[in-house]
C-alpha positions as CSV (number, residue, x, y, z in Angstrom):
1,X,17.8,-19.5,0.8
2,X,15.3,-16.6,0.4
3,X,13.4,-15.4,3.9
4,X,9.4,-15.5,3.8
5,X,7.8,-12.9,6.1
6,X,4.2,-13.2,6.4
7,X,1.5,-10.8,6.6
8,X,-2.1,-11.2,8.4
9,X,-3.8,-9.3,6.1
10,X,-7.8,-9.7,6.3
11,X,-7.6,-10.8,2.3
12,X,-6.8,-14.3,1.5
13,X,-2.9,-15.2,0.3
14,X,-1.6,-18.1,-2.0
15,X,1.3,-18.8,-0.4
16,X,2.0,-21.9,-2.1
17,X,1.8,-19.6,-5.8
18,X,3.7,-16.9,-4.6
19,X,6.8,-19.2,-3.4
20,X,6.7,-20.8,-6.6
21,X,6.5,-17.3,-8.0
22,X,9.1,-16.3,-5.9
23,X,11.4,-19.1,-7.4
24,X,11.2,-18.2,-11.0
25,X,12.4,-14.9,-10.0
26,X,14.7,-16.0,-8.1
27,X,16.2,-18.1,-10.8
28,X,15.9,-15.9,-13.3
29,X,17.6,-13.2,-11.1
30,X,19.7,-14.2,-8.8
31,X,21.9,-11.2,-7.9
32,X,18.9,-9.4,-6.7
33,X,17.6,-12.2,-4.5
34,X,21.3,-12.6,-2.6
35,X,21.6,-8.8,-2.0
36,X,17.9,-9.1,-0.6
37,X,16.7,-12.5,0.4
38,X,13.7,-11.2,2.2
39,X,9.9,-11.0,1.1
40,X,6.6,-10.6,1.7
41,X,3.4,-11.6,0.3
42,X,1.1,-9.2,0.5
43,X,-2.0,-6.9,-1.6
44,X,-2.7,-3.4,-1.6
45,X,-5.8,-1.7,0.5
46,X,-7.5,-2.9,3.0
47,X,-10.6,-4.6,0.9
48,X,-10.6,-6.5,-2.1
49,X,-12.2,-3.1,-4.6
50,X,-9.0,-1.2,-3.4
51,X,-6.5,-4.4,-3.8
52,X,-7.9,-5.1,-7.0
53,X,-8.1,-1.3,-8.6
54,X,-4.6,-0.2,-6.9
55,X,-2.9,-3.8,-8.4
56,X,-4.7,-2.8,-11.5
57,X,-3.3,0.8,-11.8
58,X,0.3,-1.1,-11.6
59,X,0.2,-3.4,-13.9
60,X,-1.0,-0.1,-16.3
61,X,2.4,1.3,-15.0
62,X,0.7,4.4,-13.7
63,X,1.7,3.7,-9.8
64,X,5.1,3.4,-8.7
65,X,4.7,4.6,-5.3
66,X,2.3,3.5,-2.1
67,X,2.5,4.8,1.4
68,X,1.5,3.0,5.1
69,X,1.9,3.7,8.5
70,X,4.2,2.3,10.6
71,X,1.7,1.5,13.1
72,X,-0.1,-1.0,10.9
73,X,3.6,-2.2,10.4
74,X,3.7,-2.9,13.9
75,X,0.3,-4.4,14.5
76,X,0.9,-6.8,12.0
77,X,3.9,-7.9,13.1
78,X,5.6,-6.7,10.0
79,X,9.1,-5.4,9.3
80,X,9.2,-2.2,7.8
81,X,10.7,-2.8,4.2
82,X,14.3,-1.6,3.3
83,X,15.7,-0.1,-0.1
84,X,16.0,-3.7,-2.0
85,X,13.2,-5.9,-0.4
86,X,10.8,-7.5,-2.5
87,X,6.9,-7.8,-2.0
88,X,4.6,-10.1,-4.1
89,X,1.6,-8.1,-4.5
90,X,-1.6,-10.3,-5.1
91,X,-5.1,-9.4,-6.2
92,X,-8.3,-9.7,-3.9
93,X,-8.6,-13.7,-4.5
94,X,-4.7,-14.1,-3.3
95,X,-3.5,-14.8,-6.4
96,X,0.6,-13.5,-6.8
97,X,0.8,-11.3,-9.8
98,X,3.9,-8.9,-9.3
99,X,7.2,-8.8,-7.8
100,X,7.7,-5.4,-6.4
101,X,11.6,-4.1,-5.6
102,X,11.7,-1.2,-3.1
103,X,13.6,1.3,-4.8
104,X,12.9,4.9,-2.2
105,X,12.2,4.6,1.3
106,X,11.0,7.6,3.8
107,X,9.4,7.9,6.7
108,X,8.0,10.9,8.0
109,X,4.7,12.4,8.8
110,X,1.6,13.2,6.7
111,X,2.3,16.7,6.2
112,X,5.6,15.8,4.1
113,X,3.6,14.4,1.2
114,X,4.4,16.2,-1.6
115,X,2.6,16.8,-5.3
116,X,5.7,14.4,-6.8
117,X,5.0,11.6,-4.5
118,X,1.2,11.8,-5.0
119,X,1.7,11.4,-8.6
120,X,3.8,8.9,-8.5
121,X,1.0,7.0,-6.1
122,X,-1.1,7.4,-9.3
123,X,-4.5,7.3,-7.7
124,X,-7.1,9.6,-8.0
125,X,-6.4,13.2,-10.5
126,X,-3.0,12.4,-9.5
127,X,-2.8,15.6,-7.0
128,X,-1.7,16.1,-3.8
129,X,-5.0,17.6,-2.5
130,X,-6.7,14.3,-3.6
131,X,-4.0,12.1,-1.9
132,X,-4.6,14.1,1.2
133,X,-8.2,13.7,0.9
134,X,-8.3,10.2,0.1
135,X,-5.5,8.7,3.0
136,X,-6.6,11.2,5.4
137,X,-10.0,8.7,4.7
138,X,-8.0,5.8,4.4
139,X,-6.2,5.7,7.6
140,X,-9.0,6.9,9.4
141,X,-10.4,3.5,8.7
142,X,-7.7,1.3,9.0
143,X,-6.9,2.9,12.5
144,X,-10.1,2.4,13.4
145,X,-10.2,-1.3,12.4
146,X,-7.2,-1.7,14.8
147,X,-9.1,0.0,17.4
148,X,-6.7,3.2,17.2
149,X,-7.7,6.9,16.3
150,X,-5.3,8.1,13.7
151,X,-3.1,11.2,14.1
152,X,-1.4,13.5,10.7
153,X,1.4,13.2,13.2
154,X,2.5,9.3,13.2
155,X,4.8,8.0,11.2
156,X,4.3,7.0,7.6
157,X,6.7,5.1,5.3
158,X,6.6,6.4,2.3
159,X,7.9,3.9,-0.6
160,X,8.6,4.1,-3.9
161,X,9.7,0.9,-5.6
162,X,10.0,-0.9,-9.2
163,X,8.2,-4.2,-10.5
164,X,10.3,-6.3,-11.8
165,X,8.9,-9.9,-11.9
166,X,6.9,-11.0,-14.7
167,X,8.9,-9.9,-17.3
168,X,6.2,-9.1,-19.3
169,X,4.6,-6.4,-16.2
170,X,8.5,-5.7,-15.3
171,X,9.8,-2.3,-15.6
């Protein structure tokens, strides 16, 4: 039996589409669901222009990495994922479009960005000085939103990962 964790994100959720989504992967691949039963239904960003246009620069295949920090882990009552662990990602409205795999996990602060992992994030021009820029923004405002100030110091996971349900979005 696979293991739902939820997420309280501010953006609605199908949950009910995502388990059924879920179960065709799970069918169609179950080797991957056994070695890691866990997963979580979630979207990217913190408001539905940023789910939308990170989901959407996915499904393009041009992002293949996303980072978070561990204290909006924490306030959400999430785990922190592990090499293996699957993610439905869904767009603003909560519709399930991808199964994501975890592939590369790292936690460290934001100082240890590099240019590779920027790319790979695939926002922006793709630099690391934009990346920089644009999280320093980012978890400004998240933080804030959980009444915290945010510090380069905490602790970010930094995730690379594979989609690999649809088949036809799949890597």
């Amino acid at each position: 039996m696979s293991e739902y964790s939820g997420s309280s994100r501010a953006l609605p959720l199908d949950e009910a589409a995502a388990a059924e989504m879920w179960e065709q992967y799970r069918t169609a691949h179950p080797e991957a669901v056994l070695a890691a039963p866990e997963y979580t239904v979630e979207h990217f960003g913190d408001n539905a222009r940023l789910a939308d246009e990170l989901l959407g620069i996915v499904l393009a295949g041009g992002k293949r990495a996303t980072a978070e920090l561990v204290a909006d882990f924490v306030a959400r009552g999430d785990l922190i994922p592990r090499i293996g662990s699957h993610w439905i990602a869904c767009d603003s409205t909560g519709a399930p479009r991808i199964i994501i795999r975890t592939t590369e996990l790292r936690l460290g602060p934001f100082t240890s960005a590099d240019a590779a992992f920027a790319a790979d994030e695939g926002e922006d021009d793709l630099s690391l000085e934009s990346w920089q820029r644009e999280h320093r923004r980012y978890w400004t405002r998240v933080a804030a939103a959980r009444g915290a100030e945010w510090s380069e110091d905490e602790d970010i996971v930094f995730e690379r990962f594979s989609v690999v349900w649809p088949p036809e979005h799949a890597d």
